[in-house]
N, C-alpha and C positions, 0 to 999 in steps of 0.2 A: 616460143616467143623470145626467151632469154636466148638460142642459138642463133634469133636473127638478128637482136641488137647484138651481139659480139661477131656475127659477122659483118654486119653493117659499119660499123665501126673500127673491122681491121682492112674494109673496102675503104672509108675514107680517109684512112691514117696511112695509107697506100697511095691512094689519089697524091694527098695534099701532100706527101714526099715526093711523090714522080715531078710535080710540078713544080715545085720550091728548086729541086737539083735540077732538073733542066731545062726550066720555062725561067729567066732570072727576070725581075722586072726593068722593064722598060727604062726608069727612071733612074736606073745604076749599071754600071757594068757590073761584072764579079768580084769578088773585092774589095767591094766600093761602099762607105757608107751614105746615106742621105736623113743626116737629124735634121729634125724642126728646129727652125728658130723664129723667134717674134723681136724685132725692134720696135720701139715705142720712143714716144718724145715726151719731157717734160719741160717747163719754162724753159731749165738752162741745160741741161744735158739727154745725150739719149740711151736709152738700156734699150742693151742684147742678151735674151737669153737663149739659151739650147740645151733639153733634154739633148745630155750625153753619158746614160749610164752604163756604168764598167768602165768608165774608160780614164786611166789614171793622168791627174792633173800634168804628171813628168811629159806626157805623151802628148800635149798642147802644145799650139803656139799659134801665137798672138801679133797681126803686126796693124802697123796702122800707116797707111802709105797715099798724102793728101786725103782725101773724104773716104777713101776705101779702107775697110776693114776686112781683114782677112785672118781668117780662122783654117786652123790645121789641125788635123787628130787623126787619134791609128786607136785603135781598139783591138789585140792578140785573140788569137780563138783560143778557146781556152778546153779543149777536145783533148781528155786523157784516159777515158775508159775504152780501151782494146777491145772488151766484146761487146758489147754492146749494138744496138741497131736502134738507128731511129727513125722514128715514124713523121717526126716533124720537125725540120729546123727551121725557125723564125727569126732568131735572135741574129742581129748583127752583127760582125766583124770585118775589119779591112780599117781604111783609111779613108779619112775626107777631105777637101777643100772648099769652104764658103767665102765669096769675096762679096762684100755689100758697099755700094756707094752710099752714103749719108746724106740726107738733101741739105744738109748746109755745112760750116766751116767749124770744124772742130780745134780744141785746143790736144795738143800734142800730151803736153803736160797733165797731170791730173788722170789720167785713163787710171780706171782701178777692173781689176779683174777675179774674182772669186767664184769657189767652186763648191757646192753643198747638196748632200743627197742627189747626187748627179746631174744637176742641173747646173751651166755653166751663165754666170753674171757679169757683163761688162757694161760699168758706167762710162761714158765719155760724154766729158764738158762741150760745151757749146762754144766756142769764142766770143769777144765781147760783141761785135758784128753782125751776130747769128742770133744773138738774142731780142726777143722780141721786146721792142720799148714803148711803153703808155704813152700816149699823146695826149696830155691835159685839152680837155676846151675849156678854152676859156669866155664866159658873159662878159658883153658888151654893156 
């Protein structure tokens, strides 16, 4: 029993390397990375965030061009052991590009951007225009 989960197991750790190195997925070239991101809206501003861990803040950038936001990042492979073999690479490396339009008009001003336990934060203000305004009723 214990000879067939260790074979079983140097069969799947086979598989799941044949297909990692040359089945790449769909959703990326080679290279390439593809993090999650979630924006969200609050009254006056919207947050972006993105799981991007390993990947050093230096190696961002940021721009914001009319209602589009545009994110850039490189992530190094970090591959230094000589003998070694592996059974399974998952982890990501390469570089990305996310461009997001905003659904309303942002202020240029005020963007703040920070980086923690590898999860990257971007506030950006709403303009005064874009913010939604209470419309009192008023009794007659």
């Amino acid at each position: 029993m214990r000879d067939r989960r260790k074979m079983f197991q140097l069969l799947w750790a086979g598989l799941t390397g044949f297909f990692n190195e040359l089945m790449p997925s769909m959703m990326k070239e080679h290279g390439e990375m593809m993090p999650a991101f979630d924006i969200s809206e609050a009254d006056d501003h919207f947050v972006v965030k993105a799981d991007l861990p390993g990947i050093d803040p230096k190696n961002l950038d940021i721009s914001l061009t009319g209602n589009v936001l545009t994110i850039r990042g490189e992530k190094k492979e970090e591959r230094e052991e000589k003998n070694e073999r592996y059974y399974t690479l998952e982890r990501q490396f390469g570089s990305f590009t996310r461009s997001f339009m905003l659904p309303a008009d942002v202020k240029e001003d005020g963007i703040e951007a920070s980086y923690k336990g590898g999860v990257l934060r971007v506030n950006i203000p709403k303009s005064e225009r874009a913010k939604q305004k209470k419309i009192p009723v008023k009794m007659n």
